[in-house]
C-alpha positions as a Markdown table, in Angstrom:
| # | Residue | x | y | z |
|---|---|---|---|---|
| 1 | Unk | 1.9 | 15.4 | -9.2 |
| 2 | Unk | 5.1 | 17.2 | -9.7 |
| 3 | Unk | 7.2 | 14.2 | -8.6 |
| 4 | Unk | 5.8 | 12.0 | -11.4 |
| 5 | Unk | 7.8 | 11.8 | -14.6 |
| 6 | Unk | 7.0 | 12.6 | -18.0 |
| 7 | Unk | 8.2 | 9.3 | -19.1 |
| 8 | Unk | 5.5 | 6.2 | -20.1 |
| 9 | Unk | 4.0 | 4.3 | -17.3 |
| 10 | Unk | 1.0 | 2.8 | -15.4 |
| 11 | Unk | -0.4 | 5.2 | -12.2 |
| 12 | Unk | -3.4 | 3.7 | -10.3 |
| 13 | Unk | -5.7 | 5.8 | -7.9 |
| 14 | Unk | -6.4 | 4.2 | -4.7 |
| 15 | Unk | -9.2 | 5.5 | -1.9 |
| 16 | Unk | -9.0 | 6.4 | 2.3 |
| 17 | Unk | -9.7 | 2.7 | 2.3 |
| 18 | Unk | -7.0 | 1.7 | 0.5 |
| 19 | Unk | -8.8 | 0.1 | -2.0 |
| 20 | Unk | -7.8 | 0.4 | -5.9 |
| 21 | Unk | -10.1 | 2.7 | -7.5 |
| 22 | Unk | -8.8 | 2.9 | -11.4 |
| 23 | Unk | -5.9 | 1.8 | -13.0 |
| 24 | Unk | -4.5 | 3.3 | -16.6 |
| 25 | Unk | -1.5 | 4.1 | -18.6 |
| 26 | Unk | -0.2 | 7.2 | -19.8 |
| 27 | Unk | 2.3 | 8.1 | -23.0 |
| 28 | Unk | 3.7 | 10.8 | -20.5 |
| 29 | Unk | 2.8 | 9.9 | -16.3 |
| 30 | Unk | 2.7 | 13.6 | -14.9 |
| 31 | Unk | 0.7 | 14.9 | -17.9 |
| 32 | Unk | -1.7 | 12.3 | -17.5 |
| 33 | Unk | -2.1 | 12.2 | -14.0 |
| 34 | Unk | -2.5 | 16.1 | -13.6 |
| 35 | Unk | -4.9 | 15.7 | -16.3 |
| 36 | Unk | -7.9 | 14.3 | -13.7 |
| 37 | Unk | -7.5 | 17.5 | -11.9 |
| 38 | Unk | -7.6 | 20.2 | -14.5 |
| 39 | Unk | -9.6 | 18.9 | -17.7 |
| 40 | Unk | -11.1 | 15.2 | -17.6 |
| 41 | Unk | -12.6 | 16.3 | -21.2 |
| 42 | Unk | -14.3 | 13.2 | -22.7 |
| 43 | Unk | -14.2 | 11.6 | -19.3 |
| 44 | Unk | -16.6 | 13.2 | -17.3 |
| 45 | Unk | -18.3 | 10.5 | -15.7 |
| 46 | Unk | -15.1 | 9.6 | -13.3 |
| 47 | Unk | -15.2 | 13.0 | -12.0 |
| 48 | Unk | -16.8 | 11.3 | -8.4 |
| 49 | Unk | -14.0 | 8.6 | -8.6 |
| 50 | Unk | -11.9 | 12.0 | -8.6 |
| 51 | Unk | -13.2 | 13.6 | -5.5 |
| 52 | Unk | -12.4 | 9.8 | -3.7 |
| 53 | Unk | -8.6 | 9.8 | -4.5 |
| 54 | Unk | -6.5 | 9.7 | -1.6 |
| 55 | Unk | -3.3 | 8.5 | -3.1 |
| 56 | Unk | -1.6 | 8.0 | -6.6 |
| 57 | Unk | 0.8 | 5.3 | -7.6 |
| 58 | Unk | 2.9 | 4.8 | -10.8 |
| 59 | Unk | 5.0 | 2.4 | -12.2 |
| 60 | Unk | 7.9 | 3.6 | -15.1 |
| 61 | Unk | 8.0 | 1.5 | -17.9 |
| 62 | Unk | 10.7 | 1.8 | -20.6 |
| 63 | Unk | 8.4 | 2.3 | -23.8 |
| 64 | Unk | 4.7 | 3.2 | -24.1 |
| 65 | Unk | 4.1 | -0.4 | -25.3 |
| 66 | Unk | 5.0 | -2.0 | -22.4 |
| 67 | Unk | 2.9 | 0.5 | -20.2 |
| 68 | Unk | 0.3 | -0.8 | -22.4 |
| 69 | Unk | 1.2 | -4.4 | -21.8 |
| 70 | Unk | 1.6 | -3.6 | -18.4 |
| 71 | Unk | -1.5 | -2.2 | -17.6 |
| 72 | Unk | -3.4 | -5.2 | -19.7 |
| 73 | Unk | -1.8 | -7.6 | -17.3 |
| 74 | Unk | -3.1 | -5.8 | -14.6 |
| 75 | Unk | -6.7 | -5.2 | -15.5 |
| 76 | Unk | -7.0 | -9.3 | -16.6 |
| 77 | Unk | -5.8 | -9.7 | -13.2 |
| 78 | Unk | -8.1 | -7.9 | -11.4 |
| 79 | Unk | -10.1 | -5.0 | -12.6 |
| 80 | Unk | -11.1 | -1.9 | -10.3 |
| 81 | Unk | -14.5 | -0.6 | -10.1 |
| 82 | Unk | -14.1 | 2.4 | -11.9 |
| 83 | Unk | -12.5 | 0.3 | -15.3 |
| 84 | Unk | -14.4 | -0.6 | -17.8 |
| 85 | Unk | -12.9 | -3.4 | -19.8 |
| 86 | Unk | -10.5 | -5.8 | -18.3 |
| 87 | Unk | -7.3 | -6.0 | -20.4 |
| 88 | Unk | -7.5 | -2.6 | -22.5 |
| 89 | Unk | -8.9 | -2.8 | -25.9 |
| 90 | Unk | -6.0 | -3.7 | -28.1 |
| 91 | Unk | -6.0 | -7.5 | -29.3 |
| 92 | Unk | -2.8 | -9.4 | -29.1 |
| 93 | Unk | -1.0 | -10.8 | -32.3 |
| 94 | Unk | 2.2 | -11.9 | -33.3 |
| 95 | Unk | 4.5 | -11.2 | -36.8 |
| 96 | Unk | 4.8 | -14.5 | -38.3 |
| 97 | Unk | 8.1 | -14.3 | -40.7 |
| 98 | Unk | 8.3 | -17.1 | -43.5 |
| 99 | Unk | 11.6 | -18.5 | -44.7 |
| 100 | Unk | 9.5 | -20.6 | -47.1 |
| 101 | Unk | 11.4 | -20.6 | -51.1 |
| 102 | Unk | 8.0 | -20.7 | -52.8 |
| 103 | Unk | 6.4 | -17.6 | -50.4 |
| 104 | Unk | 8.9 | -16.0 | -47.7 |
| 105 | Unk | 7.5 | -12.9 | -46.2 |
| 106 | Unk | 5.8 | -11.3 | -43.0 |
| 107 | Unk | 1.9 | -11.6 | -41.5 |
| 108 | Unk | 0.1 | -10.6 | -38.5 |
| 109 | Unk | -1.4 | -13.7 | -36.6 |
| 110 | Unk | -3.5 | -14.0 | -33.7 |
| 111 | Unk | -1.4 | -16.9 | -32.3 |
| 112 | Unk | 2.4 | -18.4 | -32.8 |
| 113 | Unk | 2.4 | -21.8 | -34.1 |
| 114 | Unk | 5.4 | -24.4 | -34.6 |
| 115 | Unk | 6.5 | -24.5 | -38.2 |
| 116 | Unk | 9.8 | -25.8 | -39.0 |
| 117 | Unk | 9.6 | -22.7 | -42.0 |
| 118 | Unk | 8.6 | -20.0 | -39.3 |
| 119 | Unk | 9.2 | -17.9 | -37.0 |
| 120 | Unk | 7.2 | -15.8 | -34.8 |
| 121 | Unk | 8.0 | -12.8 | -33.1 |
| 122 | Unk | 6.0 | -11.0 | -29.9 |
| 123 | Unk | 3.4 | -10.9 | -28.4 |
| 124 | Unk | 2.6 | -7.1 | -29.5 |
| 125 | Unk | -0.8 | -5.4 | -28.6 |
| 126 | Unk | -2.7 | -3.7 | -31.6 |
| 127 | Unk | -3.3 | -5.7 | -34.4 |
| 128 | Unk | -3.6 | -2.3 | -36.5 |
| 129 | Unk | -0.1 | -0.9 | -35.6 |
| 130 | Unk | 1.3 | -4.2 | -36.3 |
| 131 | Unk | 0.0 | -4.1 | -39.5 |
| 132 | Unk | 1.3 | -0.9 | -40.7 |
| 133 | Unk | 4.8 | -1.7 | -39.0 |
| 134 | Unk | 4.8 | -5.3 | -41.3 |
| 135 | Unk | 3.8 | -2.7 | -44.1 |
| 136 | Unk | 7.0 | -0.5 | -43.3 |
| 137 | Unk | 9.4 | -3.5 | -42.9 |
| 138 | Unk | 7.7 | -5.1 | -46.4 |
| 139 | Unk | 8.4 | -1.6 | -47.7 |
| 140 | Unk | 12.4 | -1.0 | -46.9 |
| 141 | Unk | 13.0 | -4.6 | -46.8 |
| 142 | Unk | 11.0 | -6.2 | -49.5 |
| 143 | Unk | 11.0 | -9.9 | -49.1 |
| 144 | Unk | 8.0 | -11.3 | -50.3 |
| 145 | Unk | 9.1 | -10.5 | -54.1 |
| 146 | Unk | 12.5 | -12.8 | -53.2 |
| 147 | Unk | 10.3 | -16.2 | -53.5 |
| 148 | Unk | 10.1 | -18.6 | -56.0 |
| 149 | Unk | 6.6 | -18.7 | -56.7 |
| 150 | Unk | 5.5 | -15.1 | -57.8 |
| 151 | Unk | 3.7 | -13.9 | -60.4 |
| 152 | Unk | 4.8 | -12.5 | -63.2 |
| 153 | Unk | 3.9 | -8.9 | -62.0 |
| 154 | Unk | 5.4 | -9.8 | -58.9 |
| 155 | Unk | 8.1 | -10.8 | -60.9 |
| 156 | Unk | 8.2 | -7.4 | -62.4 |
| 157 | Unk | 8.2 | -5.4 | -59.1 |
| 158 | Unk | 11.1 | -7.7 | -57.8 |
| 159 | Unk | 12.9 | -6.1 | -61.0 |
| 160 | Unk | 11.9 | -2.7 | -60.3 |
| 161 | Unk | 12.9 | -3.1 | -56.6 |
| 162 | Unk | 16.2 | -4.8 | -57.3 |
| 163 | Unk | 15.9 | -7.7 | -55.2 |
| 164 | Unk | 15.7 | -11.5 | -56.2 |
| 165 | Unk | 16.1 | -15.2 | -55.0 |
| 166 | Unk | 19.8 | -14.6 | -54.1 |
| 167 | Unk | 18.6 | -12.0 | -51.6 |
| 168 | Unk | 16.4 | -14.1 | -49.4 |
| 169 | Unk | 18.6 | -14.7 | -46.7 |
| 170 | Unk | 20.2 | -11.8 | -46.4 |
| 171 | Unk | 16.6 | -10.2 | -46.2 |
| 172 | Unk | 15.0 | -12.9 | -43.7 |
| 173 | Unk | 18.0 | -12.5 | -41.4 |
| 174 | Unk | 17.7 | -8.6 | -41.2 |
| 175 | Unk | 13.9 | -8.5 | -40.1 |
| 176 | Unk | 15.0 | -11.5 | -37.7 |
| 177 | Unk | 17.0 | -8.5 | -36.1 |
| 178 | Unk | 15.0 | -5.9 | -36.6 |
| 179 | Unk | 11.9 | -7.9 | -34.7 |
| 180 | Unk | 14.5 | -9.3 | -32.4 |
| 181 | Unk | 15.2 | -5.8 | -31.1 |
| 182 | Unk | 18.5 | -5.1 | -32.5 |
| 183 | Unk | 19.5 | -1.8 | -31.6 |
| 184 | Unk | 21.4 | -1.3 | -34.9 |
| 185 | Unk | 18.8 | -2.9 | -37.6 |
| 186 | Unk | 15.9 | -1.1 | -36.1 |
| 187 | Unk | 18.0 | 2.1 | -36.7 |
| 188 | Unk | 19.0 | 1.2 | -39.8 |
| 189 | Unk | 15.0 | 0.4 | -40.8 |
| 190 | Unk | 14.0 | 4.0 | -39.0 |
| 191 | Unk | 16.7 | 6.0 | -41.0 |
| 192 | Unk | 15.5 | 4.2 | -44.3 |
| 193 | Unk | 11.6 | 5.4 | -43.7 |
| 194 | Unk | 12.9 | 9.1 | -42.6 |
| 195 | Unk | 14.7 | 9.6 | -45.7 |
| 196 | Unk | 11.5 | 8.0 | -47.9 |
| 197 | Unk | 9.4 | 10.5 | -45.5 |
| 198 | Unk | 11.6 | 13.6 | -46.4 |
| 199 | Unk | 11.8 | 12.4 | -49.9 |
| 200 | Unk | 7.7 | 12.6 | -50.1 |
| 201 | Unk | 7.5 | 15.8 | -48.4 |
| 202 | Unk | 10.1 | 17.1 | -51.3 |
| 203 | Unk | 7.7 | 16.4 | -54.0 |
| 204 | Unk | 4.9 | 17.3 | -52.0 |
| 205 | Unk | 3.7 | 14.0 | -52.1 |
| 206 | Unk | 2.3 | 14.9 | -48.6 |
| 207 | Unk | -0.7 | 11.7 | -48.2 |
| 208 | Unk | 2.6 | 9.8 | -48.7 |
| 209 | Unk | 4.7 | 11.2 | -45.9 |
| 210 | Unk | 1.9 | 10.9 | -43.8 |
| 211 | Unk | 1.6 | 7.8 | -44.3 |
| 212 | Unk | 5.3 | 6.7 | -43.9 |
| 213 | Unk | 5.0 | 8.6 | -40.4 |
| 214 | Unk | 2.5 | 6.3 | -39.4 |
| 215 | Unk | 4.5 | 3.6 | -40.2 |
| 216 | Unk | 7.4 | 5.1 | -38.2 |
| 217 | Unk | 5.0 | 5.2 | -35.0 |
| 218 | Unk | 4.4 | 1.4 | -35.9 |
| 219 | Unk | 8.0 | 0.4 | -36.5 |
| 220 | Unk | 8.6 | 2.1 | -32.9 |
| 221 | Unk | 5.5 | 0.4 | -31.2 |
| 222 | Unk | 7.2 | -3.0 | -32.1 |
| 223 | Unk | 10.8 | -2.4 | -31.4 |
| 224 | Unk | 10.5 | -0.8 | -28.2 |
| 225 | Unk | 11.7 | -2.5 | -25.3 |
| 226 | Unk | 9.3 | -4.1 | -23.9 |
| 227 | Unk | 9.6 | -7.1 | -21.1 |
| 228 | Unk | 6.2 | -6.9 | -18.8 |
| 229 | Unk | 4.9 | -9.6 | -21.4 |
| 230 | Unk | 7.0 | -12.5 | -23.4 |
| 231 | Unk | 6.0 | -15.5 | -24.9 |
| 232 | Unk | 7.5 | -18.1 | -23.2 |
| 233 | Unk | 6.2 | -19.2 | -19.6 |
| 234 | Unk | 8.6 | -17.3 | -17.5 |
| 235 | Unk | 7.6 | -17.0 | -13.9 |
| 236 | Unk | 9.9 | -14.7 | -11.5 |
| 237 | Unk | 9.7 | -12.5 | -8.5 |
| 238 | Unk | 10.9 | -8.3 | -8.9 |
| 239 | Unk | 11.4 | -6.6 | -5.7 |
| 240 | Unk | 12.5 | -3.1 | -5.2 |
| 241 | Unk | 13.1 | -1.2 | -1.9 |
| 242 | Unk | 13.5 | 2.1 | -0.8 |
| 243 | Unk | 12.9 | 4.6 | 2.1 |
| 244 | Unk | 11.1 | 2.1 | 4.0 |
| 245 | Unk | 9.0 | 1.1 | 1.0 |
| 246 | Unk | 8.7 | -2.6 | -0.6 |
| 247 | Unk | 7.4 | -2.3 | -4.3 |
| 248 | Unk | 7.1 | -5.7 | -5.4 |
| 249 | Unk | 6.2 | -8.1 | -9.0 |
| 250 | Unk | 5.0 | -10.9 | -10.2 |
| 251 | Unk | 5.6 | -12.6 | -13.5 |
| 252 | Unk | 3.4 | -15.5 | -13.7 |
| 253 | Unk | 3.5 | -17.3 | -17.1 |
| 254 | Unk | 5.2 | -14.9 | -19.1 |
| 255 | Unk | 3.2 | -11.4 | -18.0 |
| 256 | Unk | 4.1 | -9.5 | -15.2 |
| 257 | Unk | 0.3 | -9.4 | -13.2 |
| 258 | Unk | 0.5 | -7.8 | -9.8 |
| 259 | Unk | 2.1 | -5.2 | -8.2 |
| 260 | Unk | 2.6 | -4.4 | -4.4 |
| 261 | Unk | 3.7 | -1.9 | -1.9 |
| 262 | Unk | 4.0 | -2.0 | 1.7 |
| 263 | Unk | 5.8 | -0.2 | 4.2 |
| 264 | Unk | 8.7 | -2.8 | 5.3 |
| 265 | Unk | 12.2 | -2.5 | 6.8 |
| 266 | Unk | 15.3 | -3.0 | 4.3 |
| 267 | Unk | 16.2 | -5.8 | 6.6 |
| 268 | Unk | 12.6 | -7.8 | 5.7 |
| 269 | Unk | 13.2 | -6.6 | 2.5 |
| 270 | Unk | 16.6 | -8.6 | 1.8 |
| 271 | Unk | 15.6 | -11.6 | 1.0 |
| 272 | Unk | 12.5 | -10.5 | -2.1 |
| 273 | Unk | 15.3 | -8.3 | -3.6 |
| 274 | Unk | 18.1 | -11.2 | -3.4 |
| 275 | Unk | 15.4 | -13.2 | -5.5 |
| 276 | Unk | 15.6 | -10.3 | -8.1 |
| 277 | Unk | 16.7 | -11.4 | -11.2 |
| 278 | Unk | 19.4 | -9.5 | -12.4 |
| 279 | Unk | 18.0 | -8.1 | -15.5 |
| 280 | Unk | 15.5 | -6.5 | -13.4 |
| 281 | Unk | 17.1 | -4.7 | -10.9 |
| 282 | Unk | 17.2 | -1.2 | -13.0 |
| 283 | Unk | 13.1 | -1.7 | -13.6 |
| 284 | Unk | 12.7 | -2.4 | -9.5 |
| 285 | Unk | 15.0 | 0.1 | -8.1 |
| 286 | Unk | 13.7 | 2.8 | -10.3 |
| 287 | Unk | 10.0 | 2.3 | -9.3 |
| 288 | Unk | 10.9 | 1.7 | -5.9 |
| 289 | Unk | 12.4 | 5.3 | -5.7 |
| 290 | Unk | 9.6 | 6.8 | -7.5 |
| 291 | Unk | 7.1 | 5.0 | -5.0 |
| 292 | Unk | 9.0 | 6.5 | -1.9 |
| 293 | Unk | 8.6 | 9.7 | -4.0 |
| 294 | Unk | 5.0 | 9.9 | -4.1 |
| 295 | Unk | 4.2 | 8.0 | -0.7 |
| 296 | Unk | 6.2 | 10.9 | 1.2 |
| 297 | Unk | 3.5 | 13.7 | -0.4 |
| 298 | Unk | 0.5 | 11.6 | 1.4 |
| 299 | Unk | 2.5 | 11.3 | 5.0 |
């Protein structure tokens, strides 16, 4: 287990047979693995799925929310005996963002529709996180009190807050980048909640700063990289090679469902990784090493 990383990531167990046993994800790979072996706590009842493992497998993923992606993928694809629910337990949903005059502003919806006032932004997984990050954007970038239909105690809270009409675009355009994954906005978003977090923890307002660090969690959870799933049908082949080892994807529809290895020569491996797309090649070589890595501690 030493050669697994303590980075996010999807492992699967297979048998002598070769066949898939369990598949999962893990915040941290070598804790999570190792964990089966020394304290299975709360999971007690795979401890004879334990005693069958023959081999381990792990794929790196760039955030923890595309190893959960990842690993939802996998299980709707096929799910192994020893899983219980194909596709995790997290329900996908999408952040709507309204440019509408009369009521501009962000929701969590369970599918992205066509609206020539909207936008929508995902596919994330947990409609709970979601929520709170929507709460933390609605928080530090307040656009919902910038439309033209309010109440008057929305009205009032605009005043308080500062913001107005004349600040709607500005405001729509900066969630666009901060949902859009833009390195700087997301920052900019993080930094703001810190300093509301430290701020609360001045005064002692302590149910307050815990709050705002759930909503940093969230804020994360959303902006993370994250590329196993998209919305748009996207189909394309990931192949990755090394030490005699062919660790190869598929992305079928927009969500990256299966995942292969086989022993194979770099010559018969040529012509998967020249299909590679390019934006991929980090994400294949990577778990191509890391398979080499762990299939040289069963030879």
């Amino acid at each position: 287990m030493a050669r697994l990383p303590a980075a996010p990531g999807v492992y699967r167990f297979r048998d002598v047979r070769d066949k898939i046993l369990y598949i999962g994800r893990a915040k941290l790979l070598r804790r999570r693995v190792t964990s089966y072996w020394t304290d299975l706590g709360d999971r007690a009842h795979l401890a004879p799925m334990v005693a069958r493992i023959e081999r381990v497998e792990a794929v790196i993923c760039a955030s923890e929310h595309e190893a959960a992606w990842l690993e939802r993928n996998l299980l709707e694809h096929r799910l192994p005996r020893w899983n219980r629910t194909p596709g995790g337990q997290e329900v996908p949903v999408y952040i709507r963002l309204s440019e509408r005059p009369t009521a501009p502003g962000l929701r969590v919806v369970h599918a992205a529709g066509t609206d020539a006032h909207t936008r929508h932004f995902g596919p994330y997984l947990g409609s709970d996180k979601v929520r709170l990050a929507v709460a933390a954007l609605h928080r530090v970038l307040p656009l919902a009190y910038t439309g033209t239909g309010q109440t008057g105690s929305q009205r009032d809270m605009a005043a308080k807050l500062g913001v107005g009409a004349a600040d709607r675009d500005r405001l729509v355009q900066t969630l666009a980048d901060v949902l859009d994954r833009d390195d700087a906005a997301a920052a900019a978003v993080r930094g703001d909640l810190r300093a509301r977090r430290a701020h609360a923890a001045d005064v002692l307002a302590f149910e307050l700063a815990a709050r705002l660090n759930t909503e940093l969690d969230a804020v994360d959870w959303i902006t993370c990289p994250q590329r196993v799933t998209r919305p748009e049908s996207h189909d394309c082949d990931v192949a990755g090679w090394a030490d005699g080892l062919l660790v190869r994807f598929q992305m079928r529809a927009g969500r990256l469902r299966t995942w292969t290895q086989r022993a194979c020569t770099q010559a018969r491996a040529s012509r998967h990784l020249s299909s590679t797309p390019a934006e991929w090649a980090d994400f294949a070589d990577r778990n191509a090493q890391l398979a080499a890595q762990l299939a040289r501690t069963t030879r």
